[in-house]
N, C-alpha and C positions, 0 to 999 in steps of 0.2 A: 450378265453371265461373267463369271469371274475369271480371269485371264491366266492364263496355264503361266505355270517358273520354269524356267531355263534354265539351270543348273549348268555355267562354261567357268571358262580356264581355271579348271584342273588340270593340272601338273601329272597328277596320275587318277583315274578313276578304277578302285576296285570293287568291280558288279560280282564277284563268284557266282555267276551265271553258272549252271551244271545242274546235274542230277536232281531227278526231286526226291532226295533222299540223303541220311547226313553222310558226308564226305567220310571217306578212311583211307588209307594207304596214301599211296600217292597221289590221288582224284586232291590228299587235300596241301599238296601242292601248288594246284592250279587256281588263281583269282581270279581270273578273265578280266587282265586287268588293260583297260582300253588307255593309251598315252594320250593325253591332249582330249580326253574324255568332256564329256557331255551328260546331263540328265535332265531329260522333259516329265513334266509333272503336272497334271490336272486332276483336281476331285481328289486330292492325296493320294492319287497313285500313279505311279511310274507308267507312262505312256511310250518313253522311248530312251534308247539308250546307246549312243556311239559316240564316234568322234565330233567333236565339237564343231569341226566345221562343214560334215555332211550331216549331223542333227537338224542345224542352222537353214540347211537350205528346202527341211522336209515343212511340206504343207500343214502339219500341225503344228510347227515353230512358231507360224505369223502369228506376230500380234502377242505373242508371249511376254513375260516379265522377265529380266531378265537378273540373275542372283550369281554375280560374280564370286567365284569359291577365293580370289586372293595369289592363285596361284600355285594351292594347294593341293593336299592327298584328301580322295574324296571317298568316302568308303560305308557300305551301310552302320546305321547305330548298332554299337553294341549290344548286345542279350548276355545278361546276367542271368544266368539261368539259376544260382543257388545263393540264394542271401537270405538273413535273420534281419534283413532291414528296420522291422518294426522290433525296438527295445528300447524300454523306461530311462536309458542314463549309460554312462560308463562305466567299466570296473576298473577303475584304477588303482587302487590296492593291490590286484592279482597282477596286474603288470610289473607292479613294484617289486611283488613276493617273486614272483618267477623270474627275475632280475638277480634276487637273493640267492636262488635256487630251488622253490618252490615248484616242482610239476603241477601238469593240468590236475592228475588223479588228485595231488596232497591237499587239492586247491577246492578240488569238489566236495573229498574228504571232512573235510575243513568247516562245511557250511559254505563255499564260493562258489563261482558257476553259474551253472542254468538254476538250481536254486535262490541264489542271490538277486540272478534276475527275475525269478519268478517273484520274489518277499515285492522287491520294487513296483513288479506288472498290478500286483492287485492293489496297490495305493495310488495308479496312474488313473485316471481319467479318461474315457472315450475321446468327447476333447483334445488332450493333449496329446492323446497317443496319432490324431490324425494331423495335428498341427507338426509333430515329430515328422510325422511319415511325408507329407507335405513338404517339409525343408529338406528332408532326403530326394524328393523326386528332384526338385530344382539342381541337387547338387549331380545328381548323378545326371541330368541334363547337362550340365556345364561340361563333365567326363566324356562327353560322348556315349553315352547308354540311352537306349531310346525305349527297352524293355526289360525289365528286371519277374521273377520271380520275389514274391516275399512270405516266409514261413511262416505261422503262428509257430506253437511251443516256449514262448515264456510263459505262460498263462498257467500250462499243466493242467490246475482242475476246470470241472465245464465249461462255465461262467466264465473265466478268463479268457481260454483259447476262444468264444464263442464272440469275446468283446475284442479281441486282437481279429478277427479275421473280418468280424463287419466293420470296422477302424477302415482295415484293407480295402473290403470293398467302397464303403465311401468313398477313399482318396481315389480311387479305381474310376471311377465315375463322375468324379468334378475335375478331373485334371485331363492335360495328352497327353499321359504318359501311359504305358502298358504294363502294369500289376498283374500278373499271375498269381492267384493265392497256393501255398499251400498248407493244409491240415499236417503239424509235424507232433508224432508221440514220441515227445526230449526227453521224460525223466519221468520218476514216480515222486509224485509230491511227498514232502517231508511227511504227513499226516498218514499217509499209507505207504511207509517204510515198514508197516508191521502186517499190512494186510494187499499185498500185492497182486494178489488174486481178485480183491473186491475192484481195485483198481482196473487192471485190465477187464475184467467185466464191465463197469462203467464207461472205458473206451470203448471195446465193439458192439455194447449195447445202448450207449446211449448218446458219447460225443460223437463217431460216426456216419453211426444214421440219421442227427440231428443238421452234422455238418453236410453232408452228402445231398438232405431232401431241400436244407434251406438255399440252395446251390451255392456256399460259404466258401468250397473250396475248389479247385479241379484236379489236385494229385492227394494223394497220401502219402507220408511218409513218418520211417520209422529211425531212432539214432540205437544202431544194432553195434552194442559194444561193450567193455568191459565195464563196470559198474553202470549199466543202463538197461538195455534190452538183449538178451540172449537172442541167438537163432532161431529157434524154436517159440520165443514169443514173439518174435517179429514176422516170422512167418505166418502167425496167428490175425495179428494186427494188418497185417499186409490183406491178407485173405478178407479179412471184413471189410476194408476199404475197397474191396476189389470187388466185391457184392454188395455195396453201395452205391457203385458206381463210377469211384474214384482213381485214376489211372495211379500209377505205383510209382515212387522212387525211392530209394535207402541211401540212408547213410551207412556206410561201413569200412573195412579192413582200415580204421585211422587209429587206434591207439596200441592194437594186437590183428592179429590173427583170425578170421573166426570162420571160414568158406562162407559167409553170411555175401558175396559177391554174386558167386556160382548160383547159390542159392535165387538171390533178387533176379538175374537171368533167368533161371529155369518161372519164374513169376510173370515173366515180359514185362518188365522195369522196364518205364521208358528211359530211365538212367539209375546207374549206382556212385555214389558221390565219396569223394576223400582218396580212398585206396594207398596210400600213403604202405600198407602191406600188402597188399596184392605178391602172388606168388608167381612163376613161371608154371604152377601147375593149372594153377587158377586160370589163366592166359589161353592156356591150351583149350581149357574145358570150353570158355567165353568165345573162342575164336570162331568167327561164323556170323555172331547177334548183331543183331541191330539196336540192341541195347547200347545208350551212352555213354562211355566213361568219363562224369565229372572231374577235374579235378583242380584242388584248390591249393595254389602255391602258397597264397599270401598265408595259410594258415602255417603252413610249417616254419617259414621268414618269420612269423613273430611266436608262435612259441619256440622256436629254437630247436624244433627236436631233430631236422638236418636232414631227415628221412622224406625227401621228394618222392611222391608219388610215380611209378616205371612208365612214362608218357614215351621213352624212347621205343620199350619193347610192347607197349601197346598197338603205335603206329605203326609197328614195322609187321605187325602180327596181321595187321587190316583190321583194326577195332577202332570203330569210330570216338573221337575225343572231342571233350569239350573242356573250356575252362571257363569258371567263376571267382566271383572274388570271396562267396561266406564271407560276405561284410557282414559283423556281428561284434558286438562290446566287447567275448572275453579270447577268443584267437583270430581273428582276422578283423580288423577295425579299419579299412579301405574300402573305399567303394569306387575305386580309380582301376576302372578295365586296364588301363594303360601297363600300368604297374606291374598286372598279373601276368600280359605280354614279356614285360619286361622277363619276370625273375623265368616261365614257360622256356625262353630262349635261355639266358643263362643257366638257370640250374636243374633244369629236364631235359636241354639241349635238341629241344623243337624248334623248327626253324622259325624264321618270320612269318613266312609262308603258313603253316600250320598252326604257328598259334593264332593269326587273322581269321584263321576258318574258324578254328575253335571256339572261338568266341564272339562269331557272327553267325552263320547257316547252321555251324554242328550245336550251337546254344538256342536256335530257334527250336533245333529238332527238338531235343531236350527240354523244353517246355510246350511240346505239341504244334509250334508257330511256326514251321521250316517253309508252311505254302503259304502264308502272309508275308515274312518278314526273315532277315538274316541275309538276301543278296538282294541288290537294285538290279532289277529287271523287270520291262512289263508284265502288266497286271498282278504287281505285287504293292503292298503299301510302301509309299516313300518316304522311308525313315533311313535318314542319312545323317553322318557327321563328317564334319569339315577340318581338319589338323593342316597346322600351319608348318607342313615338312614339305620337303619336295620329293623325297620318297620314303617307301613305308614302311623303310629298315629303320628307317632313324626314331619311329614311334616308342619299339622295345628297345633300340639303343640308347638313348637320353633316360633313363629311368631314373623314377620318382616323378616326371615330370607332367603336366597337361598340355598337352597341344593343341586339344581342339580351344577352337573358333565359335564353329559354328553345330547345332546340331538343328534339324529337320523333321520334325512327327508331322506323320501324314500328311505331310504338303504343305506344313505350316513352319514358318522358323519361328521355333519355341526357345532358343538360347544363342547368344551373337553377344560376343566378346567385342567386336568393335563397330561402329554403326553398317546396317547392312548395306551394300553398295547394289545399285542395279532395281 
């Protein structure tokens, strides 16, 4: 029988023990954070959880292993709840051009973008695209992320989106790490810019119900914006995924305007993602949901448009928040939760406090996972990562930087920076 891990000195251990449901307002204030903390772990799951020295003395302690933290802040794995993880290469050109002066639109205009990626997706390889995704899981184990969502949508027509999402599933299944797929409609392929209607007809009739019956995916989602999907066909799209089987989430309010938010609420989205324009009317309508608001800093930081998504007047509204990183080639190219903490505090002016939630318990919800994963607490799965701080302001303080150590799936240390002790 294999010997339970002890999980001691921790410097700080934050469990966000609380509600089974995602935090908002001030609930997500709270870490339930134990000083001098302790985690017991057998069968990959959290067994017990206090102070280290009254953990120590409980009857399931004996005989344990025992996995020194260093000293450290010990805090569940991250959940990425919103990434483009899987893509063929980088766009380095558009980084160059929008350097120049270049916008996202002029850029997609242009022939760049999700087209660009899409030319590249269909010359990629099954193969390659899991070997891709493969050195993506390792890295974002290194970050402390222990669940990620990953979108199809370079793919665009069937056969592609169909080859990126069983890619997903594979790596899904050979690896610890926790892949949530989802089915995303990015763009209308260059080929049916004349026939747009044949298009989405092929979406709700064919990619789907394809994607839905082969269980390929578990949400839908749709990028509802200017040069992309209107309201009114996202609404459409939404709805057939939603009679597939598929739980909801959109992309919206990020380049304009479009009540395409309000809208995804009134759907029971389990999240709506970007909001970068979100309204105070908008706020008002939303207030109440338990729909998530994603939001993704690192995307504004690197295209430069300066327009941070209203995380202030979200939280204060009681709307639950999450953050991701939209690690993706052509506006967000991190996959360092760290970071997003980072710019969260700095330039949405969330606390630390808040952006730890957001991006552990309120990114479990956000991906349907809030009763597995996102707080260390018995009879949850023990996914944990280890930062070499001694507290947990200095995570988003020190930005740019990695601090984890160590990370923990399921009861296993799947990432350790330095040999592990104990």
């Amino acid at each position: 029988m294999k010997r339970p891990l002890f999980v001691g000195n921790c410097a700080q251990l934050l469990t966000l023990r609380g509600p089974r449901r995602p935090r908002a307002g001030k609930q997500m204030m709270d870490l339930a954070l134990v000083p001098r903390g302790a985690v017991l772990i057998k069968d990959g799951i959290v067994q017990g959880v206090d102070t280290e020295r009254r953990l120590s003395r409980s009857p399931a302690a004996r005989g344990s292993r025992y996995l020194d933290a260093g000293g450290g802040v010990v805090l569940p794995g991250f959940v990425d709840s919103h990434t483009h993880a899987l893509f063929p290469g980088p766009r380095l050109d558009e980084f160059v051009a929008r350097i120049r002066g270049a916008s996202y639109a002029e850029i997609a205009e242009s022939g760049g973008g999700i087209q660009a990626s899409a030319r590249r997706m269909r010359s990629a390889s099954a193969p390659a695209l899991e070997r891709h995704l493969e050195k993506t899981v390792r890295r974002f184990l290194e970050h402390g992320t222990t669940t990620a969502e990953v979108k199809s949508g370079y793919g665009l027509e069937l056969s592609q989106e169909l080859k990126m999402l069983r890619a997903i599933r594979k790596v899904a299944r050979s690896g610890p790490f926790d892949l949530v797929p989802t089915l995303l409609i990015h763009a209308v392929p260059d080929r049916f810019q004349s026939k747009r209607a044949d298009y989405l007809r092929l979406v709700t009739q064919q990619l789907i119900p394809r994607v839905a019956r082969a269980k390929l995916a578990e949400f839908g989602d749709v990028f509802c914006d200017r040069g992309y999907f209107s309201v009114d066909e996202a609404r459409d799209l939404l709805g057939a995924a939603a009679r597939a089987g598929l739980r909801l989430k959109l992309h919206a309010e990020q380049l304009r305007h479009s009540g395409a938010a309000v809208m995804a609420v009134g759907l029971r989205a389990v999240s709506v993602d970007h909001l970068e324009h979100l309204t105070d009317s908008d706020i008002k309508k939303i207030r109440g949901t338990r729909t998530l608001m994603t939001l993704l800093p690192g995307t504004v930081l690197h295209l430069g448009t300066r327009l941070y998504p209203p995380a202030r007047r979200l939280i204060d509204a009681g709307i639950p928040v999450a953050l991701a990183t939209n690690f993706n080639p052509g506006s967000s190219p991190t996959l360092n939760m760290q970071m997003i903490l980072s710019l969260a505090c700095s330039q949405m002016r969330m606390t630390p406090e808040e952006a730890v939630t957001s991006a552990t318990i309120n990114g479990a919800y956000a991906l349907g996972r809030g009763h597995l994963v996102g707080s260390i607490e018995a009879g949850k799965q023990a996914d944990v990562a280890v930062m070499a701080v001694s507290d947990y302001r200095e995570i988003p303080y020190y930005f740019g930087m990695n601090h984890c150590i160590m990370a923990i799936k399921k009861g296993r240390v799947v990432f350790s920076k330095e040999k592990v002790r104990g």
